[in-house]
VEXZAPA-838927 format. One record per residue (C-alpha): z, y, x; residue in three letters. Coordinates in steps of 0.25 Angstrom, whole numbers, plus 5000, padded with zeros to 4 digits. Example, Ala and Ser with C-alpha at 12.3 -4.5 7.8 and 13.67 -1.06 7.14 Angstrom:
// residues 2
pz  py  px  residu
5031  4982  5049  ALA
5029  4996  5055  SER
//
This chain:
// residues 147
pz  py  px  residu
4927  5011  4927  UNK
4925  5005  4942  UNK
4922  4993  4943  UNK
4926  4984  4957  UNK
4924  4969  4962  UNK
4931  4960  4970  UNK
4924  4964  4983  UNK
4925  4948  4986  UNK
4916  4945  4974  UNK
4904  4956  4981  UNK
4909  4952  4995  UNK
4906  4938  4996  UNK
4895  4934  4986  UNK
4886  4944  4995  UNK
4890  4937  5007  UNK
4886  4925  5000  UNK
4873  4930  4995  UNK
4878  4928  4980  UNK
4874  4939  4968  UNK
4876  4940  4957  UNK
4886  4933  4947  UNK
4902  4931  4946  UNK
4900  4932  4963  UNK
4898  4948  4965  UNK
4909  4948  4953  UNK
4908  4949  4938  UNK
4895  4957  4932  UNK
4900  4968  4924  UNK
4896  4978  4914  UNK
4905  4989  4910  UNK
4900  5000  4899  UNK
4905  5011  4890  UNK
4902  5008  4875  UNK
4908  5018  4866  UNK
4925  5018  4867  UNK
4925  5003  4876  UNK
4921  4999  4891  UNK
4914  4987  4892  UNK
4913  4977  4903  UNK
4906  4964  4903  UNK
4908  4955  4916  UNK
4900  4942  4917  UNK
4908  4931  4920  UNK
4898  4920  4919  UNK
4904  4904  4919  UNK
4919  4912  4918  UNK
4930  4904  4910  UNK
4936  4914  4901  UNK
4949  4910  4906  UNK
4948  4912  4920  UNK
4945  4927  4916  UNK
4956  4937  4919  UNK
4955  4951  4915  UNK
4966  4962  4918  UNK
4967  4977  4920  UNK
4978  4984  4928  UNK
4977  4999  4931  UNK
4964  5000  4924  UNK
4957  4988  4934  UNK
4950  4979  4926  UNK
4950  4965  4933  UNK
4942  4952  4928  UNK
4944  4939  4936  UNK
4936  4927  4931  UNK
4934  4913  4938  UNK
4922  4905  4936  UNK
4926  4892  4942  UNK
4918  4880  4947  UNK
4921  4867  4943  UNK
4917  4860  4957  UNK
4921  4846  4959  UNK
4923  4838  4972  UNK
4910  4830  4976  UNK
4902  4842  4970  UNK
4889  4843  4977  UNK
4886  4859  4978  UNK
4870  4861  4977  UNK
4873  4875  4974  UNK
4883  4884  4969  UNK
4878  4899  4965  UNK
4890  4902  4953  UNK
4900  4910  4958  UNK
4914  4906  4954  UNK
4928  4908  4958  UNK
4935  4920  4954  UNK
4930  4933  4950  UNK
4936  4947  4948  UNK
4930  4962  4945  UNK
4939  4975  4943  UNK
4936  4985  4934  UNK
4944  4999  4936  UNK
4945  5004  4924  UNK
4945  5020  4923  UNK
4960  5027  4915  UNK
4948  5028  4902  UNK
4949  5015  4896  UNK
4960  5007  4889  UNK
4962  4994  4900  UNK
4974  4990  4889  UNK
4963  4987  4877  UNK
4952  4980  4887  UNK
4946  4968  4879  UNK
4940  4956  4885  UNK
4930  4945  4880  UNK
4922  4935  4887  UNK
4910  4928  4882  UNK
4899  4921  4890  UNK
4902  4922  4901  UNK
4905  4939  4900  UNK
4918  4946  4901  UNK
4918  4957  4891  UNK
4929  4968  4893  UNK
4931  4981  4882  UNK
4938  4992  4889  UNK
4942  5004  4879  UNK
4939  5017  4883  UNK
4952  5024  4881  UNK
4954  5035  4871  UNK
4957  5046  4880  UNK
4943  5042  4887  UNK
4935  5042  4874  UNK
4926  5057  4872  UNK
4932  5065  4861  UNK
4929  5077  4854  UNK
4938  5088  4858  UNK
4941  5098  4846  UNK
4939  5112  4850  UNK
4954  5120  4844  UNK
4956  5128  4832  UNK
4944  5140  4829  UNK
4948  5154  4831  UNK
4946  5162  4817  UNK
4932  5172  4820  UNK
4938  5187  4822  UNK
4933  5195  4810  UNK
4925  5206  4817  UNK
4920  5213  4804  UNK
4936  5216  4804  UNK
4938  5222  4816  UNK
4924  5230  4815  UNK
4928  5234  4800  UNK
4941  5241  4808  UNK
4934  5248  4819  UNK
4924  5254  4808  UNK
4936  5260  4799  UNK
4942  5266  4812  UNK
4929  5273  4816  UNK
//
Protein backbone atom coordinates (compact mmCIF):
# COMPACT_ATOMS: atom_id res chain seq x y z
CA UNK A 1 0.00 0.00 0.00
CA UNK A 2 1.40 3.53 -0.85
CA UNK A 3 0.22 6.17 0.47
CA UNK A 4 0.35 9.94 -1.27
CA UNK A 5 -1.06 13.56 -0.43
CA UNK A 6 -2.03 16.26 -2.41
CA UNK A 7 1.34 18.01 -2.57
CA UNK A 8 -0.75 21.30 -2.09
CA UNK A 9 -1.94 20.14 1.43
CA UNK A 10 2.34 19.69 2.63
CA UNK A 11 3.20 22.68 0.28
CA UNK A 12 1.42 25.43 1.59
CA UNK A 13 0.81 24.94 5.31
CA UNK A 14 4.79 24.84 5.64
CA UNK A 15 4.94 27.97 3.98
CA UNK A 16 2.50 29.16 6.34
CA UNK A 17 4.19 27.78 9.47
CA UNK A 18 1.08 25.52 9.91
CA UNK A 19 1.51 21.67 11.51
CA UNK A 20 -0.28 19.45 12.13
CA UNK A 21 -4.18 18.93 11.59
CA UNK A 22 -6.77 18.58 8.46
CA UNK A 23 -3.61 21.34 6.85
CA UNK A 24 -0.61 18.63 6.18
CA UNK A 25 -3.67 16.37 5.01
CA UNK A 26 -5.72 13.85 6.80
CA UNK A 27 -3.81 11.71 9.86
CA UNK A 28 -4.02 8.08 8.83
CA UNK A 29 -3.47 4.81 10.24
CA UNK A 30 -3.47 1.76 8.02
CA UNK A 31 -2.65 -1.83 9.54
CA UNK A 32 -3.12 -5.63 8.70
CA UNK A 33 -5.27 -7.44 11.26
CA UNK A 34 -5.86 -10.97 10.12
CA UNK A 35 -7.87 -11.31 6.66
CA UNK A 36 -8.73 -6.94 6.48
CA UNK A 37 -6.64 -3.80 6.07
CA UNK A 38 -7.60 -1.08 8.24
CA UNK A 39 -7.27 2.64 7.79
CA UNK A 40 -8.47 5.20 10.20
CA UNK A 41 -8.21 8.98 8.84
CA UNK A 42 -9.10 11.85 11.28
CA UNK A 43 -11.30 13.96 10.02
CA UNK A 44 -11.88 16.40 12.98
CA UNK A 45 -15.17 18.98 12.75
CA UNK A 46 -16.01 17.05 8.98
CA UNK A 47 -19.75 16.88 8.01
CA UNK A 48 -20.22 13.32 7.21
CA UNK A 49 -21.86 14.53 3.98
CA UNK A 50 -19.08 16.38 2.61
CA UNK A 51 -17.03 13.16 2.78
CA UNK A 52 -16.57 11.42 -0.61
CA UNK A 53 -14.90 8.19 -0.86
CA UNK A 54 -13.86 6.25 -4.31
CA UNK A 55 -11.42 3.98 -5.73
CA UNK A 56 -10.48 3.75 -9.37
CA UNK A 57 -7.53 1.39 -10.48
CA UNK A 58 -6.77 0.36 -7.08
CA UNK A 59 -6.35 4.43 -5.79
CA UNK A 60 -8.05 4.91 -2.91
CA UNK A 61 -9.25 8.71 -2.80
CA UNK A 62 -10.96 10.69 0.51
CA UNK A 63 -12.09 14.19 0.03
CA UNK A 64 -13.70 15.99 3.00
CA UNK A 65 -14.60 19.78 3.53
CA UNK A 66 -14.59 21.13 6.96
CA UNK A 67 -16.27 24.53 6.13
CA UNK A 68 -16.22 27.70 8.07
CA UNK A 69 -19.36 29.48 8.81
CA UNK A 70 -17.87 33.15 8.71
CA UNK A 71 -20.16 35.97 8.34
CA UNK A 72 -19.71 39.45 7.12
CA UNK A 73 -18.77 41.85 9.87
CA UNK A 74 -16.76 39.08 11.52
CA UNK A 75 -13.84 40.38 13.49
CA UNK A 76 -11.06 37.71 13.05
CA UNK A 77 -8.74 37.54 16.37
CA UNK A 78 -7.50 34.31 15.19
CA UNK A 79 -8.05 31.70 12.95
CA UNK A 80 -5.72 28.47 13.50
CA UNK A 81 -8.52 25.62 12.15
CA UNK A 82 -7.79 24.38 8.97
CA UNK A 83 -10.79 24.30 6.54
CA UNK A 84 -11.59 24.12 2.86
CA UNK A 85 -11.18 21.01 1.12
CA UNK A 86 -9.10 18.15 1.79
CA UNK A 87 -7.98 15.06 -0.25
CA UNK A 88 -5.47 11.90 0.51
CA UNK A 89 -4.69 8.90 -2.10
CA UNK A 90 -4.12 5.60 -1.22
CA UNK A 91 -2.65 3.14 -4.00
CA UNK A 92 -3.81 0.23 -3.24
CA UNK A 93 -1.63 -2.94 -4.15
CA UNK A 94 -3.57 -5.91 -6.77
CA UNK A 95 -3.90 -7.89 -3.00
CA UNK A 96 -6.97 -6.60 -1.57
CA UNK A 97 -10.59 -6.56 -2.63
CA UNK A 98 -11.18 -2.45 -3.61
CA UNK A 99 -14.84 -3.83 -4.72
CA UNK A 100 -15.81 -4.94 -0.82
CA UNK A 101 -14.08 -1.71 0.92
CA UNK A 102 -16.53 -0.68 3.98
CA UNK A 103 -16.71 2.74 5.45
CA UNK A 104 -17.86 4.25 8.75
CA UNK A 105 -17.38 7.37 10.46
CA UNK A 106 -17.81 8.29 13.88
CA UNK A 107 -16.33 11.10 15.85
CA UNK A 108 -14.74 12.72 14.03
CA UNK A 109 -12.61 9.41 12.37
CA UNK A 110 -13.11 7.85 9.06
CA UNK A 111 -12.93 4.15 9.36
CA UNK A 112 -12.06 2.15 6.02
CA UNK A 113 -12.10 -1.99 5.98
CA UNK A 114 -10.22 -3.32 2.97
CA UNK A 115 -10.45 -7.16 2.53
CA UNK A 116 -7.26 -8.87 1.81
CA UNK A 117 -8.15 -10.84 -1.19
CA UNK A 118 -8.13 -14.56 -1.28
CA UNK A 119 -5.42 -15.22 -3.64
CA UNK A 120 -3.33 -13.00 -1.21
CA UNK A 121 -4.12 -14.81 2.04
CA UNK A 122 -1.20 -17.64 3.17
CA UNK A 123 -2.39 -21.06 2.53
CA UNK A 124 -1.23 -24.50 3.27
CA UNK A 125 0.13 -26.02 0.12
CA UNK A 126 -0.47 -29.92 0.25
CA UNK A 127 2.58 -31.93 -0.68
CA UNK A 128 0.95 -34.81 -3.83
CA UNK A 129 0.10 -38.32 -3.47
CA UNK A 130 3.03 -40.63 -1.27
CA UNK A 131 5.06 -43.03 -3.20
CA UNK A 132 4.43 -46.67 -1.83
CA UNK A 133 8.12 -47.77 0.20
CA UNK A 134 9.97 -50.26 -2.10
CA UNK A 135 10.13 -53.65 -0.35
CA UNK A 136 13.85 -54.35 -0.02
CA UNK A 137 13.62 -57.54 1.94
CA UNK A 138 12.03 -58.59 -1.71
CA UNK A 139 14.56 -57.70 -3.76
CA UNK A 140 17.46 -59.02 -1.21
CA UNK A 141 15.33 -62.36 -0.92
CA UNK A 142 15.95 -62.81 -4.94
CA UNK A 143 19.55 -61.81 -5.01
CA UNK A 144 20.06 -64.55 -1.93
CA UNK A 145 18.13 -67.56 -4.03
CA UNK A 146 20.36 -66.76 -7.08
CA UNK A 147 23.58 -66.98 -5.31
Amino acid sequence: MYMQNDPFDQLFPRLLGRTGGLGTGMAMDAYRRGDDVWIHLDLPGVAEHSIDVSVERNVLTVTAEREWYREDGDQVYLAERPHGSFRRQIHLGQSLEVDAIEASFDGGVLTLRVPVAAEAKPRKVEIGGRREAIDVSSSESSSESSS
